[in-house]
N, C-alpha and C positions, 0 to 999 in steps of 0.2 A: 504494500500500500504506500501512496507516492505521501511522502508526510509536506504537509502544507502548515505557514507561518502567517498571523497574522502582524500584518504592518502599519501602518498610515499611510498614505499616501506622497506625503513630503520625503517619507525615508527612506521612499523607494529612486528618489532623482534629484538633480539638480533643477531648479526652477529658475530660465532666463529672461530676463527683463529685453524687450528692445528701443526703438525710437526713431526719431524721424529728421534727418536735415533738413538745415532751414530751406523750407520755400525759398527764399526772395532770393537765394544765392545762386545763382545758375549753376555756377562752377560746380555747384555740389550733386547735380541731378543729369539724366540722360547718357550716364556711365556705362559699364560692365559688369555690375555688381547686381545680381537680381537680389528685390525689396520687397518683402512680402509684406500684403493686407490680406484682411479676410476677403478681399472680393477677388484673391487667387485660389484659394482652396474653400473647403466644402460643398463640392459638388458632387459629392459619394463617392470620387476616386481616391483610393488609398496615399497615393503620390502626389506631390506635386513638382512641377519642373520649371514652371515658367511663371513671370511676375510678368502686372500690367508697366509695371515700373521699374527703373537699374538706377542705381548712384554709383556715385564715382569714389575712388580713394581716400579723397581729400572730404567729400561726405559723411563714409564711414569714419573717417579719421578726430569728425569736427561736430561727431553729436557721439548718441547715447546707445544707436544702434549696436548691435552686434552679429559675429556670423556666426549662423548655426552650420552645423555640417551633416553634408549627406549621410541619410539612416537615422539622425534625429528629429522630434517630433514636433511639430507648431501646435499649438490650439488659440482659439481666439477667445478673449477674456471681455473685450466689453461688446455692447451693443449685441450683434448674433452671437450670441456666448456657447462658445463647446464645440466649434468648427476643431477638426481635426485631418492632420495631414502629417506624410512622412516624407521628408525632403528626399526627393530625388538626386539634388545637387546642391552644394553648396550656396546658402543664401544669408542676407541680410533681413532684417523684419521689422514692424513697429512697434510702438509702446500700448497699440490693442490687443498685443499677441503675447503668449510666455512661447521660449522655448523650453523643451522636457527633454535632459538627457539622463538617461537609466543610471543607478546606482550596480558597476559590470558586476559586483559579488551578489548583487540582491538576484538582479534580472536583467535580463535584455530588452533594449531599444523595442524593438521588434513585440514582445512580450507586451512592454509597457501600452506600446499603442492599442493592442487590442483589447487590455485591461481598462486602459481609459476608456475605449468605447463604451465598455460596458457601464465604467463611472461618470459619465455623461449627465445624466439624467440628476444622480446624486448631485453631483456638483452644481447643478442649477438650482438645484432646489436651496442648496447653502449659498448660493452667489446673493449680492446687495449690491444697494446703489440706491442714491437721490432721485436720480433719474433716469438709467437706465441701470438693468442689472449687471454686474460687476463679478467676474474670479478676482481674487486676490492670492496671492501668497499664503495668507492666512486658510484661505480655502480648503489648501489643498490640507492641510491638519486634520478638517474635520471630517476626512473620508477614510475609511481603513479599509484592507483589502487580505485575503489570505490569500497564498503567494506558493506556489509547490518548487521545488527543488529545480536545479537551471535543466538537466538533461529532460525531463516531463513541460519542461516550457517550450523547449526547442523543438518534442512533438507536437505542441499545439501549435506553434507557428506556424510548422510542417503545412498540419492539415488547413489553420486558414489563409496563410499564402498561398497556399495553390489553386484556392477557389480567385485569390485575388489577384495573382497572377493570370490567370485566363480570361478575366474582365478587364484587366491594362490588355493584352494580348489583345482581347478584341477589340477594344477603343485604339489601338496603335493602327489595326489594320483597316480600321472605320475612318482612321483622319488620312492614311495614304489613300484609299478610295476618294476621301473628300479632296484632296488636294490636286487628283488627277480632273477629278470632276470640276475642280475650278480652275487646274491649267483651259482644261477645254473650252469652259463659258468665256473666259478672258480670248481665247483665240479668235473664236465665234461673236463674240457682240461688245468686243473691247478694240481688240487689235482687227477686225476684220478680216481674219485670214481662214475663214471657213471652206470647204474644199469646191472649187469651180466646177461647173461639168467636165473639167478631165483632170477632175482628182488635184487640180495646185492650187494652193492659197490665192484667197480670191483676189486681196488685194496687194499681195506681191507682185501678181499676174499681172497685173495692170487692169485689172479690175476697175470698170467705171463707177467714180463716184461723185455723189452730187451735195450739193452743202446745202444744212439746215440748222437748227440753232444750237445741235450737240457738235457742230463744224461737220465736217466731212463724214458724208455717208454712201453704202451701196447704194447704186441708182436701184429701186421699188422699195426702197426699207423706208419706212416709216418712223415719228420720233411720237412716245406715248408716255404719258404720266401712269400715276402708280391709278390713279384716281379711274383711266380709263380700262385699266385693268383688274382692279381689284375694287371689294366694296364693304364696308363697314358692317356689321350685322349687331345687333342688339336685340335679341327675343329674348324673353323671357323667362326662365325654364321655371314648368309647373312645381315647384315644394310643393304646394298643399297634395296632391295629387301621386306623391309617392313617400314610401316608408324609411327607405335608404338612397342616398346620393354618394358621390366623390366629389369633394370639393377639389378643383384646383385654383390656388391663390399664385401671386406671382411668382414665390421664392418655390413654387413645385415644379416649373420648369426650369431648363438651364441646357441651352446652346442644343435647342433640339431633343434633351432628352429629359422622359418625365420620372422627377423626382421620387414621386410620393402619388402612392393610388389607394390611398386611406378612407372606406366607408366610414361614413358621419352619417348620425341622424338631422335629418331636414332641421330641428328645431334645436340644435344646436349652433347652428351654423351664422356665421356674422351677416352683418345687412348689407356686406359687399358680394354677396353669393347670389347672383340672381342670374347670368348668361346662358340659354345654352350654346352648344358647340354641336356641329354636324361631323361628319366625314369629310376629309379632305381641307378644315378649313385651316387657315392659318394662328396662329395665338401669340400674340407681342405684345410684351408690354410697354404700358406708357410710362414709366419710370427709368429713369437710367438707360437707355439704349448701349450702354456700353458693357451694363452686366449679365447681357444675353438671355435676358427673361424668355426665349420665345421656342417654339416649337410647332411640327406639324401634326394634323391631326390623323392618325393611320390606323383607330382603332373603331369598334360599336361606343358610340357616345351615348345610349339611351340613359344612363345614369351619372349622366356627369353635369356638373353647373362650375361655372367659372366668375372668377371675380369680376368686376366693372371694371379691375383697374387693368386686365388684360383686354385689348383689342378683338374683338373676331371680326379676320378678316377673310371674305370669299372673294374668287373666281367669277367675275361678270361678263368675262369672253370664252369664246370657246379654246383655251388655253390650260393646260395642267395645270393647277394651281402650285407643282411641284416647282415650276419654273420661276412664277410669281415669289415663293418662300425664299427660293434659293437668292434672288435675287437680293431682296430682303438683310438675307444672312452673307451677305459679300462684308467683308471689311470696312471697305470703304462706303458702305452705305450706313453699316453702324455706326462709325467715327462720325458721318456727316448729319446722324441723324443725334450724335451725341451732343453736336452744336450748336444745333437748333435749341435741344432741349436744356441746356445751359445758357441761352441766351434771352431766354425766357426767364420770370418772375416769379417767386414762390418758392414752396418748401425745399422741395425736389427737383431736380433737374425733369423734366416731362415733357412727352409729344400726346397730340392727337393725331388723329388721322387727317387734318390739314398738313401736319408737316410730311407723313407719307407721303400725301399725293404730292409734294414736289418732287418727288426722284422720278425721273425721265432716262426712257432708254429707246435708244433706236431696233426696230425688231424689222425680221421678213413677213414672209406672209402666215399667218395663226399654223397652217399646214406643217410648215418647214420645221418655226419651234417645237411643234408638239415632236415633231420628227428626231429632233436634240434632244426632249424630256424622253422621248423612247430610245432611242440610244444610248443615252447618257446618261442620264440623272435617274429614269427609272431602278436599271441593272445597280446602281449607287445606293440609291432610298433602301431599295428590296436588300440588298446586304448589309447596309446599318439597323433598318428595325429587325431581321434577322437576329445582330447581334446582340440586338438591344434586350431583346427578346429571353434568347441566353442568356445574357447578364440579368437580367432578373430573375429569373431561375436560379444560378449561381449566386446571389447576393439575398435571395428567401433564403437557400441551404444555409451560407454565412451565420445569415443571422438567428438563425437556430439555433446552430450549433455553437455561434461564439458564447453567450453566457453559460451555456449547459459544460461546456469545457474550461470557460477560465475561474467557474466554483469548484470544479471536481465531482457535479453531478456525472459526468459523461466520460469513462474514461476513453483513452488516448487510444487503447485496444480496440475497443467497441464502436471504433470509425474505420467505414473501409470508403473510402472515393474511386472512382472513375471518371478521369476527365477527359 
């Protein structure tokens, strides 16, 4: 029998503080140095690799920040409190964030992270604040945890790394599909170099083209707003009228994929819960465009309601509406959509669907796109919601299993996987 310790939670790690260069200093910002916030991690991936932000030397050098190192943990302490991630790479962080590095004789890095998950919930419940709720350092005192010997820790990792493992696996081969899928769109309705009746780049070829207010276009392309493509929808969706819903609010989606498919009772549910959503539609929201609230609709929606503060957006041409999302979801229409809604008054940076319908793109004829979403984008969708699909399969079993193993309900034996 694997003998288990109990601990606290403080005595299991070092607990690190980070922070943030001054703004006003340029010098200090646009570096090599990726700068983590919470609006890089908590998207339910185990990892994180990339920051919205990088400082430079003389940054780190000239505040309070620090670097954590690859295989150590972030979690985020104010405001969305309990986000958790395991550096991929070497980063810097701010003062919303602790780092968590394992005490090596207690436990491991690895151990710890999914210990934490499990103390997630606790620790909120102990977090404070004036105004928003708070981790503190103190926090982590009032959680304790039993702890099994290091060789019975490294089976459990075993087993839920490798469920986590083939969920990074699938998202790796979800974004090279994505990237091919936007090499393409960029060749075809960016660069103009979609293939001629004998197969060569249209407008290498010497392809005719004729000027319109996007500048130089294929002669028969047309230049279209988002407005005459797509169309706002607001219905209603009946609560009184059924016993169970899924609420989806903004923080359920995230760059396409849906978070969280949590039955609620109708009468639970806040007074921002009133949308339905069809098939096929689009869902964006109106807050922050740059933290990719949005995703497509690929599933039976008959039980689902959406907040007011997400968008549904439909298809009013005869056009996939896959094309319309994608489009959407380019880079550069979120940055430019991140502008607008920064440049605007109020709480939050926010769009409507006025600022949508200014993105304008020059298209061929409805035919030919759909001909790209059938080539292209389809065979793309159909293997991301695939994945997606698996990964939720994969991350139930996870979540199963992780509290049932890191008590010692479930031994290490009595798990057998196939992956």
């Amino acid at each position: 029998m694997t003998y288990w310790k109990e601990y606290k939670l403080s005595d299991l790690m070092d607990v690190i503080g980070g922070g943030t260069p001054k703004t006003t200093i340029p010098e200090y910002w646009n570096g090599n140095i990726p700068w983590l916030s919470v609006v890089d991690f908590g998207n339910a991936d185990k990892r994180v690799f990339e920051t919205e932000k990088k400082i430079t030397e003389l940054g780190l050098n000239n505040s309070s920040t620090k670097i954590l190192k690859k295989g150590q943990i972030i979690i985020s302490a104010r405001g969305t409190v309990g986000e958790l991630a395991v550096l991929g790479r070497d980063m810097a962080f701010n003062q919303s964030c602790y780092g968590l590095n394992a005490q090596s004789n207690i436990c491991t890095n690895d151990f710890l992270y999914y210990l934490m998950k499990c103390k997630i919930s606790e620790l909120k419940r102990n977090a404070h604040g004036a105004v928003f709720d708070t981790i503190t350092r103190n926090t982590f005192e009032t959680v304790s945890a039993f702890i099994p010997d290091l060789p019975t820790q490294t089976a459990i990792v075993e087993i839920l790394s490798s469920l986590d493992d083939k969920i990074e696996l699938n998202n790796k081969i979800n974004q090279e599909l994505e990237n091919l899928a936007q090499t393409l769109f960029k060749q075809w309705f960016i660069d103009f170099e979609f293939p001629n009746e004998n197969g060569d780049p249209y407008k290498s070829a010497g392809g005719e083209m004729v000027d319109s207010e996007l500048g130089e276009i294929p002669k028969g392309w047309e230049v279209y707003s988002m407005s005459d493509l797509l169309e706002t929808v607001s219905k209603t969706y009946p609560l009184k009228t059924v016993r169970e819903v899924v609420f989806l609010n903004t923080g359920d989606i995230q760059d396409g994929k849906f978070l969280h498919n949590n039955i609620s009772d109708p009468k639970t549910l806040p007074g921002q819960a009133k949308k339905s959503i069809s098939l096929n539609d689009i869902l964006y929201s109106e807050i922050r465009p740059a933290n990719k609230r949005f995703a497509y609709v690929h599933f039976d929606t008959s039980k689902y309601v959406v907040s007011t503060k997400l968008m549904v957006l439909r298809s009013k041409v005869a056009i996939n509406s896959l094309f319309q999302y994608f489009i959407l979801t380019q880079k550069e229409q979120i940055d430019y959509l991140q502008r607008l809604a920064e440049s605007r008054s109020g709480t939050f940076p926010q769009i409507t669907f006025s600022e949508v319908s200014t993105i304008k793109i020059a298209l061929p004829t409805f035919d030919e796109v759909n001909m790209f979403v059938e080539n292209v984008l389809e065979p793309f969708f159909s293997s991301k919601f695939s994945s997606e699909f698996e990964n939720q399969e994969l991350t139930n079993l996870r979540d199963m299993l992780l509290p049932k193993l890191i008590s010692g309900e479930l031994e290490v034996s009595d798990v057998s996987l196939s992956l």
